[in-house]
N, C-alpha and C positions, 0 to 999 in steps of 0.2 A: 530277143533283141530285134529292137525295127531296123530298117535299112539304113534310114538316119543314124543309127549306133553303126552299124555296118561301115557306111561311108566315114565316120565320123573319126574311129579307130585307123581306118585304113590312112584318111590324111595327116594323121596326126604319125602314124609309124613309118608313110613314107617322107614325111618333111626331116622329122627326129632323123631318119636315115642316110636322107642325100645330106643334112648339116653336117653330120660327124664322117661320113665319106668327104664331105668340102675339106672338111678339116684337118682330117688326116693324108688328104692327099694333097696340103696346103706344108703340112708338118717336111714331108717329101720332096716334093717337085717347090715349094713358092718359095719366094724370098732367099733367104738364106740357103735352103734346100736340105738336107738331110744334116750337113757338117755346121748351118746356122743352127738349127733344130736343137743338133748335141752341147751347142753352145748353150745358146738356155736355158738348156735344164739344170747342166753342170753350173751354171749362174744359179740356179735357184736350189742351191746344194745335195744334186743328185751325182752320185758318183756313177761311170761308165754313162757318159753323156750320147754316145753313138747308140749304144746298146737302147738307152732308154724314148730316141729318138723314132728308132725302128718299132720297138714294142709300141711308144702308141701311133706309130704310121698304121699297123697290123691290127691293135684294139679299135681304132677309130672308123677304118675302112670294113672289118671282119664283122664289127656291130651294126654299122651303117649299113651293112647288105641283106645281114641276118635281121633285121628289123623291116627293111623293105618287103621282104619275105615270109613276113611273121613265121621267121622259123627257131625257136628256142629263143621263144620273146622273152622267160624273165632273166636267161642269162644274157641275150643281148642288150637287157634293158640294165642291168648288175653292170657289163662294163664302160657303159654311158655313165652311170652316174659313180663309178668308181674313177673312172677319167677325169669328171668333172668335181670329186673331192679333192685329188691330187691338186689339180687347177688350183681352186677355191682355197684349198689349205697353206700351199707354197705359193702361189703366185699373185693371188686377188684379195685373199682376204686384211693382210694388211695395207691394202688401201681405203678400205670400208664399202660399203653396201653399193653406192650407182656404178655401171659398167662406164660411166662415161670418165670416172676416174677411176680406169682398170678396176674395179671393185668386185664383188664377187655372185652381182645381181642375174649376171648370165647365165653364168655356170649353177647358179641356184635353181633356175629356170628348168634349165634344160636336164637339172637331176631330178627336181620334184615331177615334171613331165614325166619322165620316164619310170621312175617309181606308178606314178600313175596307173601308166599305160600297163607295169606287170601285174597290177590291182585287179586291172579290165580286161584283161586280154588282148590277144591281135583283132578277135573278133573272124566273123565268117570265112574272110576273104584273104586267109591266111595258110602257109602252108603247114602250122603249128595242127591247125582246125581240119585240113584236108588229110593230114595223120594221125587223126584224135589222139594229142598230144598236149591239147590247152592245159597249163597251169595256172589257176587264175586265182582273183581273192589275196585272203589273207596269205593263203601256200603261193603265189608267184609274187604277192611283195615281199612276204621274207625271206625267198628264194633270194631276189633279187638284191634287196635289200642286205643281206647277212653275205651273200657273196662280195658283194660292193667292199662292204665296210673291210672285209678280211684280204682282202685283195688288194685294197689301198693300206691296210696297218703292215702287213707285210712288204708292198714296195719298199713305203717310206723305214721301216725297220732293217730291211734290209742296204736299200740304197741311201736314205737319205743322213747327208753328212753339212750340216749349216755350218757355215764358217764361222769363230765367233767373234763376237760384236769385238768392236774397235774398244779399248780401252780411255774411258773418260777424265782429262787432265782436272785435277782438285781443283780449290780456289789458289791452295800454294805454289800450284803449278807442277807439282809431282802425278805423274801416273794411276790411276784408281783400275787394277785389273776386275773385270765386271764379274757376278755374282755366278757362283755355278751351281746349277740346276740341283734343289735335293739339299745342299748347304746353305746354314743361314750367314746371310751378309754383314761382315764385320762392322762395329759399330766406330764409328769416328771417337778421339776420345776429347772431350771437350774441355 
């Protein structure tokens, strides 16, 4: 690895780190603060909205440092982009692809980054590399990769509860209760 790989890992793990520490300690201390935080998540149908608020103040800051650190890069790099499916899944992706209309073009970014980076390692200047402890390759992406995905189906299995959809008035003006998942949809009768 030249020093240019050196350097190149090193800014790419501490930017990935100080954004998701920005962010988690945005989720915390900004705007709303912890109790806005709990608010939209329980908006975006997670149930225990305080709880889920905290968890990712704690995911976002705990990867954000472990990343700086290159210390247990592919599982810091597993709860970046496990963070950023939740994002992506409940909150961006029904707006579609440019971030500029909340869409999910961010949060895409900053998981395939980090996938990346468990592909490549922290690289020399790591304290993963100073405990010869590198998992790298195809073992630190599907490290990464496999922890993600089951971290996020378990949230959302566990926590997520979508309100359902508002019921659509006919053409007669009666009620149409909306289609439930698994059951096929009655047919009008003509």
């Amino acid at each position: 690895m030249t020093d240019a790989d050196v350097a190149a890992l090193l800014l790419v793990r501490v930017v990935l780190g100080i954004v998701m520490i920005a962010h988690g300690l945005n989720h915390w201390r900004g705007g709303g603060r912890i109790e806005g935080t709990a608010r939209w998540f329980t908006g975006l149908g997670l149930r225990s909205g305080t709880l889920q608020a905290w968890m990712s103040v704690v995911t976002e800051v705990g990867a954000g440092a472990l990343l700086i650190a290159g210390l247990l890069t592919p599982l810091a790099c597993a709860a970046v982009i496990s963070v950023m499916l939740v994002a992506g899944v409940l909150a961006h992706r029904p707006n579609g692809f440019f971030v500029f209309k909340e869409g999910y073009e961010y949060v895409l970014v900053l998981a395939v980054v980090s996938l990346a980076l468990a592909v490549l390692g922290p690289g020399r200047l790591s304290a993963d590399h100073a405990g010869d402890i590198e998992v790298t390759g195809w073992a630190g992406g599907g490290i990464a990769l496999g922890v993600a995905v089951a971290a996020t189906a378990g949230l959302l299995g566990v926590f997520w509860r979508p309100a359902p959809k508002p019921t659509e008035p006919k053409p007669n003006g009666t009620a149409e209760a909306p289609a439930v998942p698994g059951q096929p949809a009655e047919q009008e009768a003509r």
